[in-house]
N, CA, C and O atoms as a MOPAC input file, in Angstrom:
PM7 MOZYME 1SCF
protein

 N      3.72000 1    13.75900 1     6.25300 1
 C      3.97100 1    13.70400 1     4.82100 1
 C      2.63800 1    13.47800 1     4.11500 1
 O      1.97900 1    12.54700 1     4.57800 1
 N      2.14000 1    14.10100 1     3.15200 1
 C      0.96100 1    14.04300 1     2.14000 1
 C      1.36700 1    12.68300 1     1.57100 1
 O      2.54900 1    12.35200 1     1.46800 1
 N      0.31000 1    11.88400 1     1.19300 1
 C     -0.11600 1    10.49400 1     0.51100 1
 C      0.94300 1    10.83200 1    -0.57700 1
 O      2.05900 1    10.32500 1    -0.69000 1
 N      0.22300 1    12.03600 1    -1.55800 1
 C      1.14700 1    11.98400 1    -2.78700 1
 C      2.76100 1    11.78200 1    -2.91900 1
 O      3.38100 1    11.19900 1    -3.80700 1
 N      3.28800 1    12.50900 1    -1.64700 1
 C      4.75100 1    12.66100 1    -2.10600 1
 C      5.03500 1    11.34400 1    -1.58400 1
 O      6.16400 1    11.30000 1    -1.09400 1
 N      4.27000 1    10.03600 1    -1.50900 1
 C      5.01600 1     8.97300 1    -1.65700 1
 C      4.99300 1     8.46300 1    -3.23600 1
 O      5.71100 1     7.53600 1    -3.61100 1
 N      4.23800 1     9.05400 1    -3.97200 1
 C      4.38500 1     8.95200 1    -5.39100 1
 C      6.11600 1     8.92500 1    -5.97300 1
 O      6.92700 1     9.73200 1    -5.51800 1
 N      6.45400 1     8.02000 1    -6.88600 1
 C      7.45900 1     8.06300 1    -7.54300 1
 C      8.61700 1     7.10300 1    -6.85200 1
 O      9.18200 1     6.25200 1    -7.54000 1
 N      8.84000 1     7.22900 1    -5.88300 1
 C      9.22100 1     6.82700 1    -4.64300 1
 C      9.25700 1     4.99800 1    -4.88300 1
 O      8.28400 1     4.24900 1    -4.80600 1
 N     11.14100 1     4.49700 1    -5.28300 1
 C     11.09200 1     3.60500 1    -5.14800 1
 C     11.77600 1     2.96200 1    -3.95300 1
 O     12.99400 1     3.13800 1    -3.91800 1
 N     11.11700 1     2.09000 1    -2.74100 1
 C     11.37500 1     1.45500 1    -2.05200 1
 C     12.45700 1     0.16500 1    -2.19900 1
 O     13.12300 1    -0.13700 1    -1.20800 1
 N     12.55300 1    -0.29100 1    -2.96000 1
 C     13.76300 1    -1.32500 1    -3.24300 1
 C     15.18500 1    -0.48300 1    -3.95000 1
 O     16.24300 1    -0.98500 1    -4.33000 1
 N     14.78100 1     0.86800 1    -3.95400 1
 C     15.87700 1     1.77700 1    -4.88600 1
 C     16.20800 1     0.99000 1    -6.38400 1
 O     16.81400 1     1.54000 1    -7.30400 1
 N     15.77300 1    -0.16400 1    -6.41700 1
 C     15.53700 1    -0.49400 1    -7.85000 1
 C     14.79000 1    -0.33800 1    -8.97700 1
 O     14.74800 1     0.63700 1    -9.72800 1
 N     14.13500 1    -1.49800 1    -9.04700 1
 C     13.30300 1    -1.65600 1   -10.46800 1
 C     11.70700 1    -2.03500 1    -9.79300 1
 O     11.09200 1    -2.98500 1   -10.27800 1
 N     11.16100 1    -1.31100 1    -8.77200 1
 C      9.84400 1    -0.72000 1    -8.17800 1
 C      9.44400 1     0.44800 1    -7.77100 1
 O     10.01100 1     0.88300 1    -6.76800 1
 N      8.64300 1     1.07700 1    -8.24800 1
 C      7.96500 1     2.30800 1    -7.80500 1
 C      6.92100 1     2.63800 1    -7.63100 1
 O      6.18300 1     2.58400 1    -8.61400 1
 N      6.29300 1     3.17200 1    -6.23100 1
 C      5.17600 1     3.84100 1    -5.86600 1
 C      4.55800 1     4.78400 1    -7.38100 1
 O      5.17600 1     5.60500 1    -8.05800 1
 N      3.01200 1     4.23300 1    -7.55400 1
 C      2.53000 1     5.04800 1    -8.54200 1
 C      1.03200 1     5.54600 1    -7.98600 1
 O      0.19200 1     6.13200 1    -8.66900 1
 N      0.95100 1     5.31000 1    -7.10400 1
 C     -0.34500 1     5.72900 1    -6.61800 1
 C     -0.95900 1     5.41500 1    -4.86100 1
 O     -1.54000 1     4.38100 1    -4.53100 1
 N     -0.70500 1     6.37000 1    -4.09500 1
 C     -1.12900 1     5.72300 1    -2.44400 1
 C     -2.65400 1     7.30900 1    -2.56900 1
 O     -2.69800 1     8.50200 1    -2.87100 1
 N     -3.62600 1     6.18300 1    -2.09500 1
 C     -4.88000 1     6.58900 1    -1.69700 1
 C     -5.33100 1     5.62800 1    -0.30100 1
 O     -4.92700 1     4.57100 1     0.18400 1
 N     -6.60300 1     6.82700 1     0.10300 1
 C     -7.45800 1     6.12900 1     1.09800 1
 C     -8.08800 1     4.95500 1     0.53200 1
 O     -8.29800 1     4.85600 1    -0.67700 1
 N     -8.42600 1     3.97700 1     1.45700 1
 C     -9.25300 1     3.09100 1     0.43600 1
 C    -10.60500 1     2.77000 1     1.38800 1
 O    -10.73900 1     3.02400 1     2.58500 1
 N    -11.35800 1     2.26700 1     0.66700 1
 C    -12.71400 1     1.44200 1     1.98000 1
 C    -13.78900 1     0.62700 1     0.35500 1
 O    -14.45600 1     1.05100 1    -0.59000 1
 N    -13.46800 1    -0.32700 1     0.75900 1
 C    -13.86200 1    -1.79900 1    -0.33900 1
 C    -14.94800 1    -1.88600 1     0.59100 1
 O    -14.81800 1    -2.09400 1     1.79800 1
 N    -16.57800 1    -1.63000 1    -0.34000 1
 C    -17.28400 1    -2.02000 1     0.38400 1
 C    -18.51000 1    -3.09200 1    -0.49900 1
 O    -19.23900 1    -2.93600 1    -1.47800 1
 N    -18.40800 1    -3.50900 1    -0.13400 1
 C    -19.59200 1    -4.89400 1    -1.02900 1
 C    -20.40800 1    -5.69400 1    -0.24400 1
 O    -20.16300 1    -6.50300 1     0.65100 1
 N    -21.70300 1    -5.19600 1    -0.90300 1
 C    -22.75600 1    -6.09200 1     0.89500 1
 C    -22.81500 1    -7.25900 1     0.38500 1
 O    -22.87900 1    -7.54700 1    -0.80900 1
 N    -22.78500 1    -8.23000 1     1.65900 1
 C    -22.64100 1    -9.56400 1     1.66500 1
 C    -21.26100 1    -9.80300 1     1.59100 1
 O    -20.90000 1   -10.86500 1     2.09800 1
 N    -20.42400 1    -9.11600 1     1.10900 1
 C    -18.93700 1    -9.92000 1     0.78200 1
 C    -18.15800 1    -9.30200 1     1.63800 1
 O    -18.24800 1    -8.07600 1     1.57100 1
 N    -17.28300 1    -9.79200 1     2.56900 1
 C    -16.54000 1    -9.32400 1     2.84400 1
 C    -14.88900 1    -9.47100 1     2.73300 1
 O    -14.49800 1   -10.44100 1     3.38300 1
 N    -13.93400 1    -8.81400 1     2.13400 1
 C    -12.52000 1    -9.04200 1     1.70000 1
 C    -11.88000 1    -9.19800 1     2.49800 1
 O    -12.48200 1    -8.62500 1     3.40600 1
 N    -10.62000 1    -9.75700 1     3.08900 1
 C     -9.34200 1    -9.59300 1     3.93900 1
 C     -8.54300 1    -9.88500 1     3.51400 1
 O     -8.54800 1   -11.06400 1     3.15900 1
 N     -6.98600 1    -8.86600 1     3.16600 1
 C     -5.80200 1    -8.58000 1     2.89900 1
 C     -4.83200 1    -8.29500 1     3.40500 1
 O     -4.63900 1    -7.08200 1     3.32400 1
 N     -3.87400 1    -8.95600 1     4.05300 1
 C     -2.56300 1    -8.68000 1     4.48500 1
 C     -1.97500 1    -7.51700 1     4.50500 1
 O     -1.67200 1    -7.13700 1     3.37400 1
 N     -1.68300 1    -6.77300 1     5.38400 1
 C     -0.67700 1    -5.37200 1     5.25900 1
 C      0.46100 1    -6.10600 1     4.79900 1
 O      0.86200 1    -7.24500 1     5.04200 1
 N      0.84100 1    -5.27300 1     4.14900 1
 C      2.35500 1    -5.60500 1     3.30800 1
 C      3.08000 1    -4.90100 1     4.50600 1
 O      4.28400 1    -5.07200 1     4.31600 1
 N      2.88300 1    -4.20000 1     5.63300 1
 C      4.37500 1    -3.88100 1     6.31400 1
 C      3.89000 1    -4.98000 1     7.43800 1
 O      4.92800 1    -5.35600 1     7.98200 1
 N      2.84400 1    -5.61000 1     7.98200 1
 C      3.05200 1    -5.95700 1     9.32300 1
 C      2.91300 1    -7.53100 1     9.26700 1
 O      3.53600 1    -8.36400 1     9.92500 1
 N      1.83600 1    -7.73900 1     8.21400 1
 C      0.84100 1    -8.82400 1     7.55500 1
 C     -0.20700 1    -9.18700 1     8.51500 1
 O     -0.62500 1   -10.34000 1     8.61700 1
 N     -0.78400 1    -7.84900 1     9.47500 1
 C     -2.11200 1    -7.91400 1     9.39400 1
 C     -3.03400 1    -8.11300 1     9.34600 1
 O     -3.24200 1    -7.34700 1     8.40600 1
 N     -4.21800 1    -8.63100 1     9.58700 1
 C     -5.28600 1    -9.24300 1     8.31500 1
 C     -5.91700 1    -8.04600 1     8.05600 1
 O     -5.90200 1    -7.51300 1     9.16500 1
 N     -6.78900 1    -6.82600 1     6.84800 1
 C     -7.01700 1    -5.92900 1     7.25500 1
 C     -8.26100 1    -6.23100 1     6.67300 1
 O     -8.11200 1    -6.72900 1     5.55700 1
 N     -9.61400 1    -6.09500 1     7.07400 1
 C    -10.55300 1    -5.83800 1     6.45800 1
 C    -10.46100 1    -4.73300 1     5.17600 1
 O     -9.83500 1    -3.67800 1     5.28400 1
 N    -11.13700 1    -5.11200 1     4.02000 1
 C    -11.06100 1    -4.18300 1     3.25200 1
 C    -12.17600 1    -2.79900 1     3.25700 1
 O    -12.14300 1    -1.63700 1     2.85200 1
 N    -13.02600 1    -3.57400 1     3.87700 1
 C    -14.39200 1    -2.69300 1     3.71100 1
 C    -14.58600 1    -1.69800 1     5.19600 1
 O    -15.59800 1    -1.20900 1     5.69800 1
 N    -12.94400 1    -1.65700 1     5.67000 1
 C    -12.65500 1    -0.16200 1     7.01900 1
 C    -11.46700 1     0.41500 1     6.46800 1
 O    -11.08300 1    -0.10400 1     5.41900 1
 N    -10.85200 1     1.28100 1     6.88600 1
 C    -10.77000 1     1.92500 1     6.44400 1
 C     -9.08900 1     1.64900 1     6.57700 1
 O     -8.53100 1     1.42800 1     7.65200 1
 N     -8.26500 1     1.72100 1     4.98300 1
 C     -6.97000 1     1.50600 1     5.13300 1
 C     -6.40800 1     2.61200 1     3.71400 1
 O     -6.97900 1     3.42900 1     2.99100 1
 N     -5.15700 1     2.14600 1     3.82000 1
 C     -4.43500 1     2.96000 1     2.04100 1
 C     -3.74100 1     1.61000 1     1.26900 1
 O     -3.00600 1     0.69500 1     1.63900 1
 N     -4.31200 1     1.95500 1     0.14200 1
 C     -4.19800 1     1.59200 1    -1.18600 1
 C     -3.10900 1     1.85000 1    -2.12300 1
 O     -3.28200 1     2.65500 1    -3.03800 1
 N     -1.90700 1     1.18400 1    -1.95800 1
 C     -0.73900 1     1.47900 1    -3.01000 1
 C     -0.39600 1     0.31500 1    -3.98000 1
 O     -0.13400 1    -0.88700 1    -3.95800 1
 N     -0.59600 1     1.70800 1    -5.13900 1
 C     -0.38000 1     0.77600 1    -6.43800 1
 C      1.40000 1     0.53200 1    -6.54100 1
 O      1.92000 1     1.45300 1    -5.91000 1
 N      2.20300 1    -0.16900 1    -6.98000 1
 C      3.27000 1    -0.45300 1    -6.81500 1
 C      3.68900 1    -1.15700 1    -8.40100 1
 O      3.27000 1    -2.28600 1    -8.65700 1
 N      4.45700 1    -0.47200 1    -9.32400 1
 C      4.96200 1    -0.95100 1   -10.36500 1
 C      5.83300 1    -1.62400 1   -10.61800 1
 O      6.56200 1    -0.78500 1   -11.14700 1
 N      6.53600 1    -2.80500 1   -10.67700 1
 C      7.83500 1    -3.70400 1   -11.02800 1
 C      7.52600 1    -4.34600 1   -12.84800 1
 O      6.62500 1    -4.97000 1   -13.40600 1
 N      8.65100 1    -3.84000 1   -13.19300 1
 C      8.93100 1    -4.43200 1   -14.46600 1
 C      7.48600 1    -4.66500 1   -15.73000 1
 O      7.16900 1    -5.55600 1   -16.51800 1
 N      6.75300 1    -2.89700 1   -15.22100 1
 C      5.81800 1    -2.57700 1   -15.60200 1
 C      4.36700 1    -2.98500 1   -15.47500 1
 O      3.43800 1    -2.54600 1   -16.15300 1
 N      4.29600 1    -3.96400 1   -14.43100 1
 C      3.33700 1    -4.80000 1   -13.85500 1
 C      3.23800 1    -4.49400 1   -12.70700 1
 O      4.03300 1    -4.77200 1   -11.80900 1
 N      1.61000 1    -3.50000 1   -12.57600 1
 C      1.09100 1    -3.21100 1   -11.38900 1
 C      0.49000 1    -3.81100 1   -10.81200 1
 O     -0.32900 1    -4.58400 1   -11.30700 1
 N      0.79200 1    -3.59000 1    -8.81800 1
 C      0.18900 1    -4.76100 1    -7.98100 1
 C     -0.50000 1    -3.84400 1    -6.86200 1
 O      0.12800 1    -2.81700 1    -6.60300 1
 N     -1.54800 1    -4.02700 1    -6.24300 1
 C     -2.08600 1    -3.65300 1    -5.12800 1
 C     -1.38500 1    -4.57900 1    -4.01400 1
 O     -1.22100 1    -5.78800 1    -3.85000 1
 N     -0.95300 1    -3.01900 1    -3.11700 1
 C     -0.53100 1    -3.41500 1    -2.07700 1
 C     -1.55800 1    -2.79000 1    -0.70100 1
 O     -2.00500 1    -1.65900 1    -0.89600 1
 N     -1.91100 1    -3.41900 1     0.55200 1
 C     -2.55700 1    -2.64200 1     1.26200 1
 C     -1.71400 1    -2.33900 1     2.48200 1
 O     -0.91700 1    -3.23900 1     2.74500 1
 N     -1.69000 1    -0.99700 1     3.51900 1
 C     -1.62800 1    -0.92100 1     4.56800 1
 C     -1.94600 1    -0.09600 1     5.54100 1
 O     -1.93300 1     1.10100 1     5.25300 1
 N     -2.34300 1    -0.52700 1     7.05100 1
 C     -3.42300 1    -0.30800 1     7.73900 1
 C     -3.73800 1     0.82000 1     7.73800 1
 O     -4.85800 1     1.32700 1     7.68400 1
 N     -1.95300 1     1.61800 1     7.84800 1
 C     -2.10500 1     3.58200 1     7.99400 1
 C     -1.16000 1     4.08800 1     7.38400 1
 O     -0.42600 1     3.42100 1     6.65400 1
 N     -0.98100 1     5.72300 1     7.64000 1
 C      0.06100 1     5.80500 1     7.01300 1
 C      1.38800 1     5.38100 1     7.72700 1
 O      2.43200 1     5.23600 1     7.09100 1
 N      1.30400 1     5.20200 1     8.99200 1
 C      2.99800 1     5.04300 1     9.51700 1
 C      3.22100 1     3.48300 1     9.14200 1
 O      4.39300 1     3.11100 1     9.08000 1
 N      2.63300 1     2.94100 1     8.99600 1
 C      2.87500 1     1.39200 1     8.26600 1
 C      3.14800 1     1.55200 1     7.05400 1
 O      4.01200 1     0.76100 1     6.67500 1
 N      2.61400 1     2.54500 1     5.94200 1
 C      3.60200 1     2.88500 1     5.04100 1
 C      4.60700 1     3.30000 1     5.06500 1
 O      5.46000 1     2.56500 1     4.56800 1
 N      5.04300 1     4.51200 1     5.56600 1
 C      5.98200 1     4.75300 1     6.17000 1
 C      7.16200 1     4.39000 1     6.31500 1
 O      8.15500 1     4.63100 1     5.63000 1
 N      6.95800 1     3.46900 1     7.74800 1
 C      7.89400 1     2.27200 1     8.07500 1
 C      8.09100 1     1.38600 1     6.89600 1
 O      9.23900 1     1.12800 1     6.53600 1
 N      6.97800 1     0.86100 1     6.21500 1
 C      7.49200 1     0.00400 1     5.32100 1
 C      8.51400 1     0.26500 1     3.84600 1
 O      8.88500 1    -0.58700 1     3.03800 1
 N      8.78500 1     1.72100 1     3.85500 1
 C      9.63500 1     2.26700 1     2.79200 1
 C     10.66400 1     2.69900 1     3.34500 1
 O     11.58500 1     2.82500 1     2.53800 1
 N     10.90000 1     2.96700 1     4.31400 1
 C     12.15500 1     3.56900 1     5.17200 1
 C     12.89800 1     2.03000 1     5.56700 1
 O     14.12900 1     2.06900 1     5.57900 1
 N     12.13700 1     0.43800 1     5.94800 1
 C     12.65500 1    -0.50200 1     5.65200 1
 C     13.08800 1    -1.17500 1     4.72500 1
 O     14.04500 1    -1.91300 1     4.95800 1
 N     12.65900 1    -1.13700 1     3.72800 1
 C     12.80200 1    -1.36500 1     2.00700 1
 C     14.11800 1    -0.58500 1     1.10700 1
 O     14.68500 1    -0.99900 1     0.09700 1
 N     14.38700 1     0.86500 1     1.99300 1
 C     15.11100 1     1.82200 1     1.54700 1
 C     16.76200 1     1.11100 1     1.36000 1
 O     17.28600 1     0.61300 1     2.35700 1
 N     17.37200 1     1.11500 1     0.25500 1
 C     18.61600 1     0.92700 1     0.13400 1
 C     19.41600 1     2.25600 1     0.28600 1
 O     20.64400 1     2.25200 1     0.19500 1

């Protein structure tokens, strides 16, 4: 499945929706980030290489990270009502 057609795509079948899944790689010398996969909880470095989903609820967007795509994946096919 292409990144995009997880666009639109709400995982709670409610009041959340996928508005944006990209590659990501956070890179900042000297600093280094670590963020939880939202499907496994992970620790993921930010500054290798993961995807980036923006996620809308009640018009308030949140960054979500995870490691690949089948961890996205999985994590919307679990979410799925």
């Amino acid at each position: 499945m292409a990144l995009s057609d997880y666009t639109g795509q709400s995982p709670d079948g409610r009041d959340e929706t996928i508005v944006r899944v990209v590659p990501h790689r956070l890179w900042r010398p000297g600093e280094e980030r670590i963020e939880p996969c939202a499907y496994s909880g992970e620790r993921l470095k930010l500054s290798e290489k993961h995807l980036l989903v923006v996620l809308e609820r009640d018009g308030v967007r949140e960054r979500m990270y995870f490691r690949d795509e089948s961890s996205l994946a999985a994590w919307v096919n679990k979410n799925e009502t």
